[in-house]
C-alpha positions as a printed NumPy array, in Angstrom:
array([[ 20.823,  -8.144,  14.474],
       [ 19.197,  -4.29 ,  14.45 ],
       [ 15.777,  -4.05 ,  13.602],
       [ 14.378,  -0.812,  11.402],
       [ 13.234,   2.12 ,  13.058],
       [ 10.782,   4.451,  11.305],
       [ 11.049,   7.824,  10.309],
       [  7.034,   8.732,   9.669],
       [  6.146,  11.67 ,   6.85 ],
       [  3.108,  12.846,   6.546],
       [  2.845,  12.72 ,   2.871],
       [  0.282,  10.813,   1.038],
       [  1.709,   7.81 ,   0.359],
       [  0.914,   6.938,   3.856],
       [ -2.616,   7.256,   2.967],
       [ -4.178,   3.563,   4.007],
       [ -1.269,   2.257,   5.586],
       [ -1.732,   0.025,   8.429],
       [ -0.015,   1.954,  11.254],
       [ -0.455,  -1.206,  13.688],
       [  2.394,  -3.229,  11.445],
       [  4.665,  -0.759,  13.04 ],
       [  4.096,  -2.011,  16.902],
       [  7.261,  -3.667,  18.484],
       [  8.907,  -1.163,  16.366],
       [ 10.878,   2.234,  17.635],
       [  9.064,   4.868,  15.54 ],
       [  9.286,   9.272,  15.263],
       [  6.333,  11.05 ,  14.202],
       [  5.692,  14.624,  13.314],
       [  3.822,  17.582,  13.385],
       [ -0.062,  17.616,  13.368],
       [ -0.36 ,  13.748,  12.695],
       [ -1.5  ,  13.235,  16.124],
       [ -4.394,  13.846,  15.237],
       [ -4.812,  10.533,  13.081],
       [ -2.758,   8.952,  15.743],
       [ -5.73 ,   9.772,  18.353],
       [ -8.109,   8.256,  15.704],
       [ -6.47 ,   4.853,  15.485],
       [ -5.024,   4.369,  19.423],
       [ -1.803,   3.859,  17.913],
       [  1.373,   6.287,  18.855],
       [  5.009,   6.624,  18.154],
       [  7.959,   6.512,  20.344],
       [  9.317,   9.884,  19.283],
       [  7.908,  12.968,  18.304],
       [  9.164,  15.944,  16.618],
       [  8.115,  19.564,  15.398],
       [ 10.52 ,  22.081,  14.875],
       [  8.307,  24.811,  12.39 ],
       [  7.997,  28.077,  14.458],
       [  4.596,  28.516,  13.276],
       [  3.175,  24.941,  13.688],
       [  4.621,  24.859,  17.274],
       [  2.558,  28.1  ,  17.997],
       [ -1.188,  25.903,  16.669],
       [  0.195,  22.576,  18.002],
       [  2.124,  23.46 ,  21.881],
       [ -0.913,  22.292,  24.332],
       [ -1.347,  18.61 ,  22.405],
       [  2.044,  18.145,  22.185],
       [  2.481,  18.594,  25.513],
       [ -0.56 ,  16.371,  26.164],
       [  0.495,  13.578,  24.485],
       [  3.782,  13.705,  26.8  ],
       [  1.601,  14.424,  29.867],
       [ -0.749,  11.48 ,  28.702],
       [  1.93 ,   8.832,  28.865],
       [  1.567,   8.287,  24.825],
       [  4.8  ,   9.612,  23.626],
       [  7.823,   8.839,  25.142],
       [ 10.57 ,  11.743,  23.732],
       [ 10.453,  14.978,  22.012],
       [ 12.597,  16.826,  19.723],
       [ 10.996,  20.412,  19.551],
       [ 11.329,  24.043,  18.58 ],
       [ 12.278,  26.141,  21.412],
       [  8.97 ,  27.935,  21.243],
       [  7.583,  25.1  ,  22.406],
       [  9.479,  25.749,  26.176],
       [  8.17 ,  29.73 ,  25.786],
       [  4.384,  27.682,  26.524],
       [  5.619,  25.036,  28.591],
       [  8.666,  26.409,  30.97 ],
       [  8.555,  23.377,  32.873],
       [ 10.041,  21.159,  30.166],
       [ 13.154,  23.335,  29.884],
       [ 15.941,  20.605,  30.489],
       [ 13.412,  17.824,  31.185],
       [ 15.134,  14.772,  29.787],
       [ 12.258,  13.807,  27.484],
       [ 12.935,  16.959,  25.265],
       [ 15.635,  18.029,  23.506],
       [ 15.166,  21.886,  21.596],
       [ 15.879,  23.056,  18.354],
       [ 18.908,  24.807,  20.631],
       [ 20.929,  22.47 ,  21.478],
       [ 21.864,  20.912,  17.95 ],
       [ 22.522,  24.367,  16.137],
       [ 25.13 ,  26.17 ,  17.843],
       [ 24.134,  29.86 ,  16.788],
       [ 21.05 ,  29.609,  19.121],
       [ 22.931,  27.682,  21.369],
       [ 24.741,  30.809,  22.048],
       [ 21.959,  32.746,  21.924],
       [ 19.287,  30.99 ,  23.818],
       [ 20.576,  27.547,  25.08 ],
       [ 23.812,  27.846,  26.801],
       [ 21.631,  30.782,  29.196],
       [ 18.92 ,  28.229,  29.777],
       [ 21.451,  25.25 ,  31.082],
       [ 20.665,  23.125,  28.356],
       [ 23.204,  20.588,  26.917],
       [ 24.689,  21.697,  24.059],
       [ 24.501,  18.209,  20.699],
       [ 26.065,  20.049,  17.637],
       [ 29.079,  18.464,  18.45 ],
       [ 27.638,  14.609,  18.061],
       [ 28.221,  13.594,  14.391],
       [ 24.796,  13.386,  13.906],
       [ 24.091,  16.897,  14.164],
       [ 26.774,  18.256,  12.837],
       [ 25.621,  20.09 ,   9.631],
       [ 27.341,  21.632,   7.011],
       [ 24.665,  24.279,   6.231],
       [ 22.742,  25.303,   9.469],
       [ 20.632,  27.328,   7.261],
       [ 18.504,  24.191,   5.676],
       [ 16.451,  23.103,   8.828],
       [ 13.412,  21.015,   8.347],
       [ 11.654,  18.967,  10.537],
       [ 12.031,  15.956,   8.871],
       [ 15.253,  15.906,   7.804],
       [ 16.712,  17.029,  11.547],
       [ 13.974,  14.321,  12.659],
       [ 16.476,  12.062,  10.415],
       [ 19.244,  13.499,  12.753],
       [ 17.591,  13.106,  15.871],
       [ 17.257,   9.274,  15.4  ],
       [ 20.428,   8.979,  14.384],
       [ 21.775,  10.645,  17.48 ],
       [ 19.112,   7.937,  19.801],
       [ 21.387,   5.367,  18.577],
       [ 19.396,   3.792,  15.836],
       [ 21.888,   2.815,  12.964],
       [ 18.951,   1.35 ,  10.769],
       [ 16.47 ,   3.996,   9.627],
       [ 13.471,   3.426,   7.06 ],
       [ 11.395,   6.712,   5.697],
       [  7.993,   6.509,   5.088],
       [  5.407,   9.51 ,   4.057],
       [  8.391,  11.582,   3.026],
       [  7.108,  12.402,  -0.279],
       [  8.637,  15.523,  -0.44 ],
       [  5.929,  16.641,  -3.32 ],
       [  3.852,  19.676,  -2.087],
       [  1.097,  22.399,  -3.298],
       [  2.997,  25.084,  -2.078],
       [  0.001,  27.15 ,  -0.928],
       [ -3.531,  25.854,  -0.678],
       [ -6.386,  27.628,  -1.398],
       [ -7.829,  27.668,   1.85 ],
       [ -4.792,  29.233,   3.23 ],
       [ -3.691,  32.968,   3.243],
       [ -0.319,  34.123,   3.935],
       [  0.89 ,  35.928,   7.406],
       [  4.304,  37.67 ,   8.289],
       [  7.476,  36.197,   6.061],
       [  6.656,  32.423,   4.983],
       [  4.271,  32.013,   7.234],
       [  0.247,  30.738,   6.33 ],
       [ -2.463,  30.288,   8.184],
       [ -5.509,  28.061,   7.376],
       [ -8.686,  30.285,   6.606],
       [-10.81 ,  27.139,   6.441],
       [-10.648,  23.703,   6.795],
       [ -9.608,  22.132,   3.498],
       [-12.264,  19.464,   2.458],
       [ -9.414,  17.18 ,   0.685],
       [ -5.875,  17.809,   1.276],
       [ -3.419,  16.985,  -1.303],
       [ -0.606,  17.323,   0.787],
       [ -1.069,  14.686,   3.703],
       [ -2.049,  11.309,   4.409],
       [ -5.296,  12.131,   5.935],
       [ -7.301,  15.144,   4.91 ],
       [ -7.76 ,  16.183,   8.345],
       [ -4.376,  16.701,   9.025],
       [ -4.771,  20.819,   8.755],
       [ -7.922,  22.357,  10.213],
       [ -9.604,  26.254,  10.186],
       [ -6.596,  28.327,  12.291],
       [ -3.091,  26.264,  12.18 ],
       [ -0.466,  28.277,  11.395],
       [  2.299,  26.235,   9.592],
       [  4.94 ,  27.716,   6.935],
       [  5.389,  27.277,   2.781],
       [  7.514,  24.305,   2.345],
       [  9.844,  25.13 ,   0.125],
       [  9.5  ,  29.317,   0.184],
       [ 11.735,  31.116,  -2.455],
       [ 13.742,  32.302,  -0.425],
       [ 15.522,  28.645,  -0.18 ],
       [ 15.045,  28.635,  -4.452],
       [ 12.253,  26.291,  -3.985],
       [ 14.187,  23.506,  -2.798],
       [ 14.744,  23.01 ,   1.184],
       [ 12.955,  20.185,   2.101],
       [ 15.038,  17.861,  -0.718],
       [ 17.929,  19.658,  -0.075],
       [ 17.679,  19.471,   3.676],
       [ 17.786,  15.386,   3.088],
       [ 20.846,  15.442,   0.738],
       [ 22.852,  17.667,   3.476],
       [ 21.59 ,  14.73 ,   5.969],
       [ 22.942,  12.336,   3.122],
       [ 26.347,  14.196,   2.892],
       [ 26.982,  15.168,   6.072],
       [ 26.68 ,  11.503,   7.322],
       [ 29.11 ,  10.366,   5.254],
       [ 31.617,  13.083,   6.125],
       [ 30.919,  12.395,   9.69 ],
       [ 31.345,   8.692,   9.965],
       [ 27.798,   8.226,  11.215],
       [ 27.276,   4.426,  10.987],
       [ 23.325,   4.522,  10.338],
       [ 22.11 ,   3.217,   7.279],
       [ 19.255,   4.841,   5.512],
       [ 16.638,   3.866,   3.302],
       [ 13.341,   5.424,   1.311],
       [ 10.441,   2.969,   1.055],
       [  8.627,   4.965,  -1.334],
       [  9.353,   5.064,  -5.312],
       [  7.295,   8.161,  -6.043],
       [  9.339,  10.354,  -3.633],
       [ 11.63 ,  12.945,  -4.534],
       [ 14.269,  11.16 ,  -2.757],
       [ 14.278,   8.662,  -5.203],
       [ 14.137,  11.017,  -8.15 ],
       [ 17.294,  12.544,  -6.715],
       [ 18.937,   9.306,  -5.546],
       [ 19.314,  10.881,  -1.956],
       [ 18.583,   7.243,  -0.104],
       [ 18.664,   3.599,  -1.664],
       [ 15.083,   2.278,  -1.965],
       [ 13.711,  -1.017,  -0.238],
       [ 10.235,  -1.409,  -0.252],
       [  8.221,  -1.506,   3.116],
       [  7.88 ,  -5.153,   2.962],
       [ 11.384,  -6.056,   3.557],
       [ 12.033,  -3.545,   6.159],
       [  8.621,  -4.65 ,   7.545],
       [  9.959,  -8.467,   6.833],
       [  6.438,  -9.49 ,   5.64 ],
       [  5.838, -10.814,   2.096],
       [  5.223,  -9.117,  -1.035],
       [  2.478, -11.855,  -1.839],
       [  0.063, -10.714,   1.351],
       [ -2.94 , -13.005,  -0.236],
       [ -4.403, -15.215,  -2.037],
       [ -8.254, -14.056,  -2.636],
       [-11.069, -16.378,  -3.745],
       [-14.136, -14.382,  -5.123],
       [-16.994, -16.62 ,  -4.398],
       [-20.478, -17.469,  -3.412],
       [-22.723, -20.043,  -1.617],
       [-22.941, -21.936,  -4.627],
       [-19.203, -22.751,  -5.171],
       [-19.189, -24.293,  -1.64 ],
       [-18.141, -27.545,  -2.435],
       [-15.974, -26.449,  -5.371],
       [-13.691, -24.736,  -2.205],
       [-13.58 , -27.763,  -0.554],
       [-12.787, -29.498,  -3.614],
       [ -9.838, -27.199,  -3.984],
       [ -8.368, -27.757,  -0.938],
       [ -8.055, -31.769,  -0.998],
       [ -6.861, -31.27 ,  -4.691],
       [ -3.729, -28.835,  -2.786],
       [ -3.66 , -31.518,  -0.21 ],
       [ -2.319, -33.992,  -2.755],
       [  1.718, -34.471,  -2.777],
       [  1.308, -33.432,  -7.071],
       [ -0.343, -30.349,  -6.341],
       [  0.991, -28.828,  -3.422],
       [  1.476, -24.997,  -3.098],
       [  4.58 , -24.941,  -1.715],
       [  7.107, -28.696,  -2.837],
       [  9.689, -27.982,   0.15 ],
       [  9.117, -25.891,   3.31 ],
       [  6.607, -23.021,   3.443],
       [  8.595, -19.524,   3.509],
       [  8.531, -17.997,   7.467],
       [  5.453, -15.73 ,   5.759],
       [  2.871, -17.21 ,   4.062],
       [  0.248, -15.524,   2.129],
       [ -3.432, -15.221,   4.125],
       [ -6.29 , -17.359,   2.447],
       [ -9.313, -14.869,   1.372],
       [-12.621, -16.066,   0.779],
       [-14.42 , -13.239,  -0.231],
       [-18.275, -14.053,  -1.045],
       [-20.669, -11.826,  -2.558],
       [-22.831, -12.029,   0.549],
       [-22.575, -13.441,   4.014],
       [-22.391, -16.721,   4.009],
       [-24.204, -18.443,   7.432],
       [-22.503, -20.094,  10.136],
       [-22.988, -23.704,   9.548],
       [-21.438, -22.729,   5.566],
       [-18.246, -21.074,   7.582],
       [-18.294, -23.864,   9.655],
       [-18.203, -26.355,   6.754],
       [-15.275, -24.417,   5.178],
       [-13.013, -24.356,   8.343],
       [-13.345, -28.147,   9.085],
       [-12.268, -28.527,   5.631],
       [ -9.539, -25.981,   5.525],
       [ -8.29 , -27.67 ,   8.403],
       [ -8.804, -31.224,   7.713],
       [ -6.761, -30.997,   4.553],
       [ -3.991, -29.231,   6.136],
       [ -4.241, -25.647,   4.538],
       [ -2.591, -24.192,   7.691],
       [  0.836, -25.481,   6.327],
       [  0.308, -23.51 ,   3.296],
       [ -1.568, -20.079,   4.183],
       [ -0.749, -17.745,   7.3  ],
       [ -4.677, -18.126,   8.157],
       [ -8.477, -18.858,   6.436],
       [-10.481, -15.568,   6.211],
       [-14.157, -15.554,   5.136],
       [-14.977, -12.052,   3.878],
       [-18.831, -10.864,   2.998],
       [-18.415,  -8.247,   0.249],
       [-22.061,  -7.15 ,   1.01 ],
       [-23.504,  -7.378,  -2.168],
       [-27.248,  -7.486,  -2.61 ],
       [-30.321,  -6.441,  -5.115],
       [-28.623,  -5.17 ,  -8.197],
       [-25.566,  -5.065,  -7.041],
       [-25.422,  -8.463,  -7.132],
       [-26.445,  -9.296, -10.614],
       [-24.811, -12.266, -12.409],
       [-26.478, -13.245, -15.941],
       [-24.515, -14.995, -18.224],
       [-27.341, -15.312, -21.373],
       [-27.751, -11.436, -20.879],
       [-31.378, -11.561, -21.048],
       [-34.416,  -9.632, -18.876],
       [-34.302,  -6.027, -17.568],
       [-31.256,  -5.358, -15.927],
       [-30.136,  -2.055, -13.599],
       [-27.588,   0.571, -14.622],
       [-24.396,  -1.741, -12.781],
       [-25.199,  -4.472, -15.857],
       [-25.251,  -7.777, -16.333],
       [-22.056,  -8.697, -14.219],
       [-22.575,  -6.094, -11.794],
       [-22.09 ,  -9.068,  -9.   ],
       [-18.599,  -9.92 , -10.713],
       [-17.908,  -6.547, -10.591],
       [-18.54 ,  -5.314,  -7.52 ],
       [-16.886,  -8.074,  -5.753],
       [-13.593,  -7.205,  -7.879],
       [-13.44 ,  -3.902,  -6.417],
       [-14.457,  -4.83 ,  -2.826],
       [-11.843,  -7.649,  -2.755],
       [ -9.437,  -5.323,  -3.873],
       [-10.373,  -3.034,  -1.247],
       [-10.103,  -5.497,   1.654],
       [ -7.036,  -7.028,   0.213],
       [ -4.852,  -3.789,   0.984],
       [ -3.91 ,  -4.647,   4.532],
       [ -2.646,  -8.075,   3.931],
       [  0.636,  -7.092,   1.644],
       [  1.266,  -5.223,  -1.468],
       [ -0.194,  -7.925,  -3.841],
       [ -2.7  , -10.375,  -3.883],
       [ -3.577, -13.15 ,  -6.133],
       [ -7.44 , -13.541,  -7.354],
       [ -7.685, -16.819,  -7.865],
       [-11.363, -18.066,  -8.855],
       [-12.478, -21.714,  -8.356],
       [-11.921, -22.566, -11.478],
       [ -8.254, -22.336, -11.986],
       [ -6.46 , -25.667, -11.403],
       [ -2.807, -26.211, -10.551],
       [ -0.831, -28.02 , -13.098],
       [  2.017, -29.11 , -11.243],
       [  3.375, -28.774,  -7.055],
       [  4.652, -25.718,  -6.203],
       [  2.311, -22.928,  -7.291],
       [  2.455, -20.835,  -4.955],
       [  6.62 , -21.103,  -4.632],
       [  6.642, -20.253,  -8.234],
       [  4.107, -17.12 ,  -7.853],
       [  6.295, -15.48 ,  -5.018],
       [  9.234, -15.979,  -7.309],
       [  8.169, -14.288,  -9.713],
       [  6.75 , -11.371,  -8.024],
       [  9.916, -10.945,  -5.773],
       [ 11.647, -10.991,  -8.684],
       [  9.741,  -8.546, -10.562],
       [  9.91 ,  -5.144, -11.335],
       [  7.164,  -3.459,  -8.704],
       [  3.946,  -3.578, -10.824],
       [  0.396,  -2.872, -10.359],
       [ -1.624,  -6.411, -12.524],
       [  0.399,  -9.165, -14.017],
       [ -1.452, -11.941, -15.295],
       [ -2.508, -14.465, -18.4  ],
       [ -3.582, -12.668, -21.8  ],
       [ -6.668, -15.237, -23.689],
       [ -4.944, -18.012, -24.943],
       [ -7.965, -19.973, -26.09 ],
       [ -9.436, -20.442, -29.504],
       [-11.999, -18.966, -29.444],
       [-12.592, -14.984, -31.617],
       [-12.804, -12.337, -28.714],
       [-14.345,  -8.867, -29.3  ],
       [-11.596,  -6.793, -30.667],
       [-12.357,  -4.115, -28.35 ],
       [-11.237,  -6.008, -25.204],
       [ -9.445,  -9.017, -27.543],
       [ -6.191,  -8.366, -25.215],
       [ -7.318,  -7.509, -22.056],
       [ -5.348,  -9.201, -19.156],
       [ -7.792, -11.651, -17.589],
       [ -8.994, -11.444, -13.823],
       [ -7.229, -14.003, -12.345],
       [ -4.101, -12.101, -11.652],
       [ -1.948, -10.781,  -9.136],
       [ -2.729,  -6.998,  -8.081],
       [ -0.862,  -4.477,  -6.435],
       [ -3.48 ,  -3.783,  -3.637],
       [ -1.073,  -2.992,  -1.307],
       [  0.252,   0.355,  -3.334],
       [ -1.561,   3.481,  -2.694],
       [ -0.857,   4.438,  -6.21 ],
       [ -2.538,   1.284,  -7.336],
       [ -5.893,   1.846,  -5.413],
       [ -5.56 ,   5.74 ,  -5.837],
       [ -5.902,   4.619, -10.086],
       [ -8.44 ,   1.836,  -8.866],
       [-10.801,   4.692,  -7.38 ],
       [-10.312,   7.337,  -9.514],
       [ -9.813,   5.895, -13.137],
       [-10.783,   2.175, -13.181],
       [-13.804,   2.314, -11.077],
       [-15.411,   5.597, -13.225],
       [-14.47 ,   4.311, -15.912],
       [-16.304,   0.447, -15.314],
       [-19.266,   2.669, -14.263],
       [-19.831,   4.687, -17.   ],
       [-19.499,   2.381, -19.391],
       [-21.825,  -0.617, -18.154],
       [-24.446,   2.177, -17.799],
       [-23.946,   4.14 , -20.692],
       [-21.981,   1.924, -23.714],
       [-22.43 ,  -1.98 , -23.342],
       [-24.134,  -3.504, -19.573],
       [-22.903,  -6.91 , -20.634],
       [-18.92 ,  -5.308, -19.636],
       [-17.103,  -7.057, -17.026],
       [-14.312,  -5.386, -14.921],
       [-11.245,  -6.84 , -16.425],
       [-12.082,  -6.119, -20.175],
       [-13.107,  -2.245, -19.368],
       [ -9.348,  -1.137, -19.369],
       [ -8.784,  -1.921, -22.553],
       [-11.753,  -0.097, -23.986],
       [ -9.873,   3.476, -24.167],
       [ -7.174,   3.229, -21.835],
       [ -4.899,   2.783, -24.944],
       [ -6.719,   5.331, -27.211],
       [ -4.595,   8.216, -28.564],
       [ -7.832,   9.858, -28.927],
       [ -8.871,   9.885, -24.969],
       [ -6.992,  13.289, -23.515],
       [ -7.306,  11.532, -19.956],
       [ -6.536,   8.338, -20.79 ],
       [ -3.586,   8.102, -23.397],
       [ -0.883,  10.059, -21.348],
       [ -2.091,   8.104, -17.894],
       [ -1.417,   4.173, -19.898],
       [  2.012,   5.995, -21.25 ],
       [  2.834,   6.879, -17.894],
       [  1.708,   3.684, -16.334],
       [  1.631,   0.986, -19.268],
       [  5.11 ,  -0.593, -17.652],
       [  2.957,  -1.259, -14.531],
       [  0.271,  -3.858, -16.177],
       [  2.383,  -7.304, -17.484],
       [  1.39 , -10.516, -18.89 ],
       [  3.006, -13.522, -17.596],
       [  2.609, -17.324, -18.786],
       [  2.856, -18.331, -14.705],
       [ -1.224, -18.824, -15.457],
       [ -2.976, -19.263, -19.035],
       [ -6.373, -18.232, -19.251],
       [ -8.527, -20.866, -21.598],
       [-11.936, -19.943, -20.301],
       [-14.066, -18.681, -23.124],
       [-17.256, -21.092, -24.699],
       [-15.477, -22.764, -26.934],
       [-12.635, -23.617, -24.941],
       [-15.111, -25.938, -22.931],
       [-15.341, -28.399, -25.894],
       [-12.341, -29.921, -25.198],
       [-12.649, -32.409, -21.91 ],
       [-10.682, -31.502, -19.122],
       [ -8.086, -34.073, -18.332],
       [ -7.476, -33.636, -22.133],
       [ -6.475, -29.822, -21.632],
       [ -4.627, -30.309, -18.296],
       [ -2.36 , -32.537, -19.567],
       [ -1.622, -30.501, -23.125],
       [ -1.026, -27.652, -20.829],
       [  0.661, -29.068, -18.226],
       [  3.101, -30.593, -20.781],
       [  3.81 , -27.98 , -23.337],
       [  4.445, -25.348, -21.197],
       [  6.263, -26.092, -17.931],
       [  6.507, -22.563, -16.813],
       [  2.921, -22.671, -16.748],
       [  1.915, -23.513, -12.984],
       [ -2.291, -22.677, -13.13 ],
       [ -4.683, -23.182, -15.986],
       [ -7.534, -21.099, -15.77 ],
       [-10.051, -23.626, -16.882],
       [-13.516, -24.865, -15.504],
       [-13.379, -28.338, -17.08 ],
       [ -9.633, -28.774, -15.925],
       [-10.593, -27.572, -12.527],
       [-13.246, -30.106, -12.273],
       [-11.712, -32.881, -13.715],
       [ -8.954, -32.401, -10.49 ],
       [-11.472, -32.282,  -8.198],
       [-12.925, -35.498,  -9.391],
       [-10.029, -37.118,  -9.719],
       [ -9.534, -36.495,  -6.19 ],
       [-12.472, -37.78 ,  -5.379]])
């Protein structure tokens, strides 16, 4: 069976992706992304530039990264051979030349070079829409690979930057390094100098890079070319236009959806861990009732501060003791750093207290876990100590449901207690939920909405304010000019599910624990974790 090869954009949705996923796999990069590539030791096996004015800012390093053993073939403009003669037929490059048959003529045939515009790949029905990704497309294509996943191809551009100035035709050049850069993965990507050209000039209406992929589209489907294509990204153009089916990068990756299951914790829930694991241990409570899937979800611990080695010691005996291993692809102990104020936790909001607030522990670990969640998958589960499984196969159930879900950025329990919540955060979706850490537009709203927003308003409105009841305090207010038109474009993204209820508040703790696990457990059998302290402790001590 064919594996995926990669077809690597430079757009932003690349922006924290974990390049190293894609070793053992054949991969073509492009343009100036080398220079990210230098940054992370990590290279792919084709290259490709075919921009007349990039080639002219960019010849020397890609010739380096040829000479340096790090790239193995090249697919370049035939400027490129005007710097570097001696890679005129070399069998690691192929020009620009030899797949369009005007400059074939022109240029190629006189140079001896092989002539490719008749292999189906690179036969195009309009010769005039040329862009390096999409003949990048073509290129793999005609290496044999008949499985092809895009990534970074956003397609989504600010024309003309500030910091750029216009030279001859469509040609810019960079007047200054650009401090963020809306158009790449990394801001770096475009320096003080590089010449590079207007993506989508007028003189192609506006439209060549998108139209350059649905020629590709067309013109391998006239031609027979047995390669199938997909876009991994939902937010590109491709998918507005319907140019390529859409898989998401986990499947062509094969990994799980469900990359985690994180813990926020401390020294003094120790035991409560341990707990935890012998009550999974037990045939009733199991995370998985038959075989584990092939790719398990990583265990996260993530305490507030550093635990010490005799504590991480304690834990990994356990973990192992009780036979976690057949349940989680590995145990990780994560410190989130937290110290001084930023690692406040009072609960009868009394005393002096800095501008982070009362829960500015809670907090802080929220967004931290969040952070160092992102590699593992595009969701993780945070799952405190005190939610207790109400029946074997939890964790079967959970990566049900999320495979089976539309792709979402929080789904999890609504308060289902009796208890009277403050109507300004009354139906908030409670923290113990499953979050899309793994999305770049997920973090890019964590960072740049949720985070300001939790900030502001623990210094400024109420310091008592815990993460997961701040979103509801505006984000659904016609009033807010910000807010309102970012929860109607994103209010499909946040779900409730009854796969956990959340029964946590004071007066929910009246009622004894085995009393609620069992009303839970057998009212609502779609209902696999009760967010609970009492039930979670009665489990443990039933245990023993």
């Amino acid at each position: 069976m064919t594996r995926f090869a990669f077809l690597l954009g430079n757009g932003p949705s690349l922006k924290g992706f974990d390049f190293n996923l894609l070793r053992g796999f054949h991969s073509l990069g492009m343009n100036a992304a080398y220079r990210y590539w230098d940054t992370i030791d990590w290279y792919p096996s084709y290259y490709c530039c075919l921009d007349d004015q990039l080639i002219e800012s960019h010849h020397d390093e890609i010739n380096r990264l040829y000479e340096s053993g790090l790239v193995k073939d090249f697919f370049v403009h035939w400027q490129f051979f005007d710097h570097h003669p001696d890679k005129i037929g070399h069998p690691a490059f192929v020009s620009l030349d030899q797949v369009l048959p005007h400059w074939f003529n022109r240029r190629g045939k006189d140079l001896g070079l092989q002539p490719l515009f008749e292999h189906p790949a690179f036969k195009c029905s309009d010769t005039t829409k040329v862009t390096t990704g999409a003949f990048a497309l073509r290129y793999m294509a005609y290496k044999g690979h008949d499985r092809i996943a895009l990534m970074g191809i956003d397609l989504k551009y600010v024309e003309i930057l500030p910091e750029a100035k216009p030279t001859e035709g469509v040609g810019l050049v960079m007047e200054k390094t650009p401090e963020s850069n809306p158009n790449y993965f990394f801001d770096s990507y475009q320096k003080a100098g590089d010449r590079y050209n207007i993506p989508n000039p007028a003189v192609h209406n506006g439209d060549l890079h998108p139209r350059s992929f649905e020629i590709v589209a067309h013109d391998f489907r006239q031609n027979g070319v047995q390669c199938e294509v997909v876009n991994t990204n939902p937010e590109s153009v491709l998918q507005q236009r319907g140019i390529f089916p859409l898989k998401s990068r986990e499947e062509v990756l094969d990994r799980p959806l469900l990359g985690s299951i994180t813990v926020p914790t401390n020294i003094r829930e120790v035991d409560a861990i341990i707990g935890n694991f012998k009550v999974w241990s037990q045939d009733g409570f199991r995370p998985f009732v038959e075989r584990p899937p092939s790719h398990m979800p990583a265990l996260v611990l993530a305490f507030n501060s550093d635990p010490d080695a005799e504590t991480k010691e304690r834990i990994t005996d356990a973990y192992l003791a009780n036979g976690m291993e057949r349940f989680f692809a590995g145990l990780v102990i994560l410190d989130c750093g937290l110290e001084g104020e930023r690692d406040i936790y009072r609960r009868e909001y009394e005393g002096e207290v800095g501008k982070e607030g009362f829960k500015a522990g809670p907090n802080n670990q929220f967004l931290e876990s969040m952070r160092h969640a992102a590699p593992f998958g595009r969701y993780t589960f945070l799952m405190e100590t005190d939610c207790a499984p109400l029946r074997a196969g939890w964790l079967t159930r959970l990566m049900q449901y999320i495979a089976g879900a539309e792709p979402f950025w929080i789904m999890g329990s609504a308060y289902r207690g009796v208890d009277t919540l403050d109507p300004r955060f009354a139906k908030h979706i409670n923290g113990n939920a499953v979050y899309a850490t793994g999305d770049p537009t997920f973090r890019e709203f964590l960072s740049n909405y949720w985070e300001p927003r939790m900030r502001r308003a623990v210094e400024v409105e109420d310091s008592r304010l815990a993460y997961d009841c701040i979103l509801e305090r505006g984000f659904y207010d016609v009033r807010d000019g910000e807010s309102w038109p970012l929860w109607q474009k994103t209010a499909h993204k946040f779900r409730f599910t009854n796969y956990i209820q959340n029964i946590s508040a004071r007066k929910d703790m009246v009622e004894e624990g085995q009393a609620i696990w069992r009303r839970i457990r057998d009212s609502s059998p779609d209902t696999y974790l009760l967010h609970n302290a009492n039930a979670a402790s009665y489990l443990r001590s039933s245990i023993g």
